[in-house]
N, C-alpha and C positions, 0 to 999 in steps of 0.2 A: 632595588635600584636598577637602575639600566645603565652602559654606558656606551654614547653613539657616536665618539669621538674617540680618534687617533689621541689626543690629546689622556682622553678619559679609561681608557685601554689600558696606556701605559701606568697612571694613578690609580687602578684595579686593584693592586697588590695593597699601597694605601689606605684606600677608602676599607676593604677588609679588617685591616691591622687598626683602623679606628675605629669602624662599630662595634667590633671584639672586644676590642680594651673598653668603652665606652662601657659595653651593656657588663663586662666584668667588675668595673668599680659598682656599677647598683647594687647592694645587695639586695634588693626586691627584686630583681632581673634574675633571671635564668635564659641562658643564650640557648636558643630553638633552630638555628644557623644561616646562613646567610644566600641568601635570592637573587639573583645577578643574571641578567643576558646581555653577555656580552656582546660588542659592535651592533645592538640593534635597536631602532629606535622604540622608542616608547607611543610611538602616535597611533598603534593598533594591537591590542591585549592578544586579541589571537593568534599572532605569529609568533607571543613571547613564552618559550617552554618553561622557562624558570618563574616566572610572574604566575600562569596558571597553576604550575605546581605546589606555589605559595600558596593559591588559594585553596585549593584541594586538603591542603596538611592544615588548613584552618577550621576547613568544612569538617575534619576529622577529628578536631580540638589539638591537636600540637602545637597550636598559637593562640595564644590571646592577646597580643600588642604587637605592633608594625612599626619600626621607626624606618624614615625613606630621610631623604638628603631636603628636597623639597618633591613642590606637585608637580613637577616638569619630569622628575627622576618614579614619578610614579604611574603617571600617564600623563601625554600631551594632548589627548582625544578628552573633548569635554564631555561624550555621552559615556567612554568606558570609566572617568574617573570618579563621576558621579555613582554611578552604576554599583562600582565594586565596592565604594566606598560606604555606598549604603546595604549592600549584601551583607558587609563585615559587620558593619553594625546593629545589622538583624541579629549578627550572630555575638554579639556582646563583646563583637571584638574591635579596636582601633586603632587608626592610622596618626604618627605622630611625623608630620611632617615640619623635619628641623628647621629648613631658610625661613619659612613663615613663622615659626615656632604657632602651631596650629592642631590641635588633637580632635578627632573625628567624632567625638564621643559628646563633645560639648555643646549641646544644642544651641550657640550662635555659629559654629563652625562653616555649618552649609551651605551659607550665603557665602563665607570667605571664600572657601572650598570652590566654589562655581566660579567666581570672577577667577583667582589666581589657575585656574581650567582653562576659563578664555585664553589666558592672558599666555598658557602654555601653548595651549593649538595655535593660537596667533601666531607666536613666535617660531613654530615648528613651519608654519606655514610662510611664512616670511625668508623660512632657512630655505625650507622647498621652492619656492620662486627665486633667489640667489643662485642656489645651483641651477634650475634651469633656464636663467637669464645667462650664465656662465655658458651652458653648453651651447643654446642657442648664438652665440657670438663665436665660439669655434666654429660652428658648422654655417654660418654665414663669412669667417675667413676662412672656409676649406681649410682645418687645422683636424677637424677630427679623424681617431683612427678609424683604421679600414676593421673590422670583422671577420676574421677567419673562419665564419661558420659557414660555409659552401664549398662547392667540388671542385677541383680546379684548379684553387688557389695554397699557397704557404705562402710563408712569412719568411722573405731571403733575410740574406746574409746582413745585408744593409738595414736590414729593419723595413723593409719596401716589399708589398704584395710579389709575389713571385707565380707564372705558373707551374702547375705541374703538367710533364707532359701527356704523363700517361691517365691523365685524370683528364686532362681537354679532350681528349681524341674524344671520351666520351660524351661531352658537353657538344660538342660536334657533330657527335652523330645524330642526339638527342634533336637537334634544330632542321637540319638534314632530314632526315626521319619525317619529321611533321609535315616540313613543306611538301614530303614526295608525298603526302596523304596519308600517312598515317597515324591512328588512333590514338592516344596516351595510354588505354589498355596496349595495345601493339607494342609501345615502347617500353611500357614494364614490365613487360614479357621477355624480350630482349636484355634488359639491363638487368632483370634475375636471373638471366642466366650468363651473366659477364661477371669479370673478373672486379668490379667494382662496387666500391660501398657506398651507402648514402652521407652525407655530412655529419649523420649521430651517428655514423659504424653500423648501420644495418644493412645484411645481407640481401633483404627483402625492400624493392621500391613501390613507395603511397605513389598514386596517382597526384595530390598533393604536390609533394615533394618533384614532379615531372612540370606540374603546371608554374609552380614558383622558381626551376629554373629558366621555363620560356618567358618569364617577363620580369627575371631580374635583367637590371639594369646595370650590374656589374660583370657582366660576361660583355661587355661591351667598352670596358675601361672607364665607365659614369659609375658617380654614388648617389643616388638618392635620400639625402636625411630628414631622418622623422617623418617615418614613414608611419611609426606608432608613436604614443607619449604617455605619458603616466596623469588618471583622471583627475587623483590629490594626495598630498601625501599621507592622509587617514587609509583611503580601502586601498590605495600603492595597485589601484585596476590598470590594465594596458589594454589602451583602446588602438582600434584599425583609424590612422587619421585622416577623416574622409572631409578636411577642410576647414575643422574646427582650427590647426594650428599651420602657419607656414611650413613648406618644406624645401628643401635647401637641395640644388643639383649642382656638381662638380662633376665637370665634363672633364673624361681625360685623363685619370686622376691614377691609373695603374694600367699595366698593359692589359690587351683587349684580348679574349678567347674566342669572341665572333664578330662578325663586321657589322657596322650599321646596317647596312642592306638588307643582310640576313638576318636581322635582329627585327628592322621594320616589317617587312615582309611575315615573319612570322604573327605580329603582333595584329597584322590587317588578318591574316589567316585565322588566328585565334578568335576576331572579332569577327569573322564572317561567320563561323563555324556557330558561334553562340545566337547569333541573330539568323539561324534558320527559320524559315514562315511555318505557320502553323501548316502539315497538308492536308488535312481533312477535317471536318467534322465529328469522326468518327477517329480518330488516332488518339492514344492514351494519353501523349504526354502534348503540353500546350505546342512545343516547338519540336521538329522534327528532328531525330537526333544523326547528329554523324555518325556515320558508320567506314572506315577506311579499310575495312577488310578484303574488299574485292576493287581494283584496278578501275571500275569504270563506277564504283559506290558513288553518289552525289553528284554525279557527273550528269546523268543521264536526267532530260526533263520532256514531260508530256507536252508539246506545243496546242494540244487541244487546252488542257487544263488548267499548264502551269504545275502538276504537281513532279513528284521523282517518282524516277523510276527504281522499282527493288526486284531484287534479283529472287529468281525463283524454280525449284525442281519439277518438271515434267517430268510424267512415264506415258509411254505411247509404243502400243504394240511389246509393250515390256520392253522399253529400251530410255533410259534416262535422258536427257534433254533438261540444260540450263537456257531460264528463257527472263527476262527483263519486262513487265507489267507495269503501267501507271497503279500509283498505290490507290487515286480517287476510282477509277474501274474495278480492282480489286477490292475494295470494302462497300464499294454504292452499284457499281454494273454499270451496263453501258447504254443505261438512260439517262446516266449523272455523265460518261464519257465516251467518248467513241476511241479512244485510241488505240496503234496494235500491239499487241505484241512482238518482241524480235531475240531472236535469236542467240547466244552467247557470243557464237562464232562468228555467225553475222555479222554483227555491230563492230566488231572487233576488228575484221577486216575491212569493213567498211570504213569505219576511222582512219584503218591505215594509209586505204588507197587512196582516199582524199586528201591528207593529210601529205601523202608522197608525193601525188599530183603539184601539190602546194610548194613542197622544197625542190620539184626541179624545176621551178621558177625561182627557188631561193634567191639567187643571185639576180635576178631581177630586182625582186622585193627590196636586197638588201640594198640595193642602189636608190631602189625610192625611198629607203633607210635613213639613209644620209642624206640624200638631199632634203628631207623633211628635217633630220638635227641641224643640215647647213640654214635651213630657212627659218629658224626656232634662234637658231642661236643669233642669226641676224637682229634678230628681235624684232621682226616686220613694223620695222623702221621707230619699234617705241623706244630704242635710242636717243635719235633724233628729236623728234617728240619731247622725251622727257627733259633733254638739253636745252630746248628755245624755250621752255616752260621754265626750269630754275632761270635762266637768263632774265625773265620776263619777271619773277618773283624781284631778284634782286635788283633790278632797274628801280620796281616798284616799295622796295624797301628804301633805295635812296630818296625820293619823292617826299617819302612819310618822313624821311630824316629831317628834311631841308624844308617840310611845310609846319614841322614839329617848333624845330628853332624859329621859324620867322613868326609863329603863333606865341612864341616866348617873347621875341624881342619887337614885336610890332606896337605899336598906341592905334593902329587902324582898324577896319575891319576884321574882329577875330571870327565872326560868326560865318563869313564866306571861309576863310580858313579851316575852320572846325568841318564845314559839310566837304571841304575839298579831301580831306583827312579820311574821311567816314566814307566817302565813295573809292580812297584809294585801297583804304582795308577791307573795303567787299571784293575788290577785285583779287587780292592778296587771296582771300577767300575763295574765292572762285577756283583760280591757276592752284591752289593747294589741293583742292578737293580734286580736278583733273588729273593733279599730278599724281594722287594715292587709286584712281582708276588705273593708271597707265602703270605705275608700278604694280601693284597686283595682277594685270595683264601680261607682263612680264615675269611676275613669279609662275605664274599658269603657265605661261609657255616652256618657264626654265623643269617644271614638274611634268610637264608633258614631254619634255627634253629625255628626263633620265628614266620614266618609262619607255618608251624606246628604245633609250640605250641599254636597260634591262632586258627588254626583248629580245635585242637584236646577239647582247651575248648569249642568251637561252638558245636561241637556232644556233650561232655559230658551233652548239657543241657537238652537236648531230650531223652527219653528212644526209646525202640524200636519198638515203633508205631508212626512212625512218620506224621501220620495223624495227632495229638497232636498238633502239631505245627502249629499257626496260620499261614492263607499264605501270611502277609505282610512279613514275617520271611524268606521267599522262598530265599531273597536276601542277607542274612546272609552267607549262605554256597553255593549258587550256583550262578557260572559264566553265561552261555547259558547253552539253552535247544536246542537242533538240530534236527529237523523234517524231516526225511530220506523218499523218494521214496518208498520203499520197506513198508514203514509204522511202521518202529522204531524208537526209541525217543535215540539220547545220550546226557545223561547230564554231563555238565563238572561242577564239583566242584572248589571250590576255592584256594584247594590244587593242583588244576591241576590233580586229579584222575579223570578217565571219567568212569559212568556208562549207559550201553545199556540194552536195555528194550523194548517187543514189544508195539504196538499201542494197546490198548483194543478193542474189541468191531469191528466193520465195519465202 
């Protein structure tokens, strides 16, 4: 017997004290003892210790008769009860199942035996869709609990997600970290050797475990539910839910350990990273992979070829020399490219002084700044616009109202009526479909708005030496760097401004 209920738990003690007594009044009986897992369902033999071990002490001859309560208490799964039921039987042993009053031994049993199977999995299955009709209605009233299983968090006093502090700073730095450009090997490099454990208490950080804090959704105060679900209540499988089931977002929902900003930005980061282009023909892996270990790593690109540049050791005259190579020149030559080589040092200060050139105009820049938010936020005039268009709707709804009623209450011409109707709802059509141009025109500009404003906080951290700025920071404000033939450098910004600059030096 099994038993999978609170209810059935506590009747354990019972349900013993009556098969005992029961098999004790037989005297044909001899009691072989009693088989029980407790709180677990019966819809899958394999997870049940006590059930298997039954049958092993069968397979061994310690039993020869089975009495179970019914065929729901013996298995809920039609192929295991069939199954076992016939195994026992091979072995001249039987199943007497009390609610049906039904014994395994009886060759019309079978047929019974299969339907009252159905009629178990059915029901099992019918409990398993209740409970998850049940949860799915919590987590569409945001009533479900929160999950303690992440960094970060406890569970306060109040019974309400709480941070911890000494746990954020790390979740902090983890975000911080990626965007200055570095690796998720980099960061677990780092966090082994900090004073911090993983959410199961290990000492040691999975790359894993680094990638699923940058795209949970709770280090930003949202829950995403049902994110997994259970396949059926037979194999109790946990699948990744890629759409087969709704999922439920509660925005807000406990305090935040990173801001949205830095939570999106990461998440575009993460996505650029994985959609690197293939750069050659000849490169092992389909996509090129990031590399965050050197300050100017993926930054650097061949304007002959489009490919990156990878950093590389020179010896010349016996003296070492770090030098920056297109990787298509390096594997194919320079029939497949012409591009040059440059320097460590070179490139490096060449970045700089461009880049310096750049901020002591800052404050110019940041003036064309502003006046580009002040002319955004204006909304170049699609205010207005979008005002004499709902005006123009709703004029045109009254129309329809008042040509609606008189098509009701007329005995005249309803057929002029009807085409007057039908030309006014194209036009309703028309001004709507305008209106959702103009409105999306204005979300563009409001998105174009907060890049900017992104940018313009990124300069304002730096004064105008921007040599100051460390160079894990390069990836802050800069897109590519473009290594031109002629031996000039342009850098594209993150704003999408480009600045050109010569190469230093020979």
């Amino acid at each position: 017997m099994s038993t999978d209920s609170s209810d059935q738990l506590e009747s354990y003690k019972a349900q013993v004290a009556y098969y005992t007594d029961a098999i004790a009044k037989n005297p044909k009986w001899r009691f072989a003892g009693i088989y029980a897992d407790e709180g677990l369902s019966g819809t899958q033999a394999a997870k049940r210790d006590d059930f298997l071990r039954m049958i092993k002490d069968c397979e061994k001859g310690k039993i020869d008769y089975i009495i179970t309560k019914s065929v729901a208490r013996f298995a809920r799964n039609t192929v295991d009860a069939l199954k076992y039921v016939r195994k026992l039987k091979a072995l001249g042993i039987g199943v007497y199942f009390e609610e049906q009053c039904l014994d395994s031994l009886k060759s019309e049993s079978e047929l019974a035996l299969g339907i009252y199977s159905v009629l178990a999995q059915a029901e099992s299955e019918n409990i398993s869709a209740n409970v998850r009709w049940g949860i799915q209605r919590r987590m569409q009233a945001g009533t479900f609990k929160f999950r303690y299983n992440l960094v970060g968090y406890k569970k306060g006093a109040d019974g309400q997600p709480e941070i911890v502090p000494e746990e954020a700073k790390y979740i902090r730095d983890i975000f911080n970290m990626y965007l200055d450009g570095n690796s998720v090997d980099q960061i677990k490099e780092y966090l082994d050797s900090a004073p911090i454990k993983t959410a199961t208490g290990n000492d040691t950080w999975s790359r894993n475990a680094i990638r699923n804090i940058l795209t949970n959704e709770r280090y930003v105060g949202d829950m995403l539910l049902q994110k997994t679900y259970i396949e059926n209540c037979i194999t109790k499988k946990s699948r990744k839910n890629r759409g087969e089931m709704p999922k439920y977002l509660i925005s807000n929902n406990h305090p935040a350990i990173i801001d949205r900003d830095t939570f999106k930005k990461v998440q575009a980061e993460m996505s650029k990273r994985r959609s690197k282009p293939r750069i050659s023909d000849k490169t092992i892996t389909p996509r090129g992979k990031f590399c965050g270990k050197y300050p100017l790593s993926d930054l650097l690109v061949c304007d002959c070829c489009g490919s990156r540049y990878r950093r590389c050791m020179w010896i010349s005259g016996g003296k070492k020399k770090i030098m920056w190579r297109c990787i298509s020149r390096i594997e194919h030559g320079a029939s497949v490219c012409g591009s040059i080589s440059v320097n460590d040092e070179i490139i490096h200060k060449s970045v700089y002084k461009a880049i310096n050139e750049y901020m002591v105009k800052k404050n110019d820049a940041m003036q064309i700044l502003l006046s580009e938010l002040e002319r955004q936020l204006g909304g170049d005039d699609y205010a207005d616009d979008l005002y004499n268009i709902e005006n123009s709707i709703r004029e045109l709804d009254r129309k329809m109202e008042e040509a609606a009623i008189l098509e009701a209450t007329t005995e005249g011409n309803k057929e002029r009526i009807r085409e007057e109707i039908i030309g006014l709802s194209q036009q309703i059509v028309a001004l709507r479909n305008e209106k959702s141009i103009i409105e999306e025109k204005i979300m563009s500009s409001q998105a174009r708005n907060e890049d900017l404003k992104d940018f313009s906080k990124e300069l304002s951290l730096y004064n105008s030496d921007f040599a100051e700025i460390a160079d894990n920071k390069l990836r802050r404000i800069i897109e590519e760097i473009r290594i031109k033939t002629d031996r000039s450098i342009v850098i594209i910004l993150k704003n999408g401004e480009q600045i050109e600059g010569p190469l230093l030096g020979k």
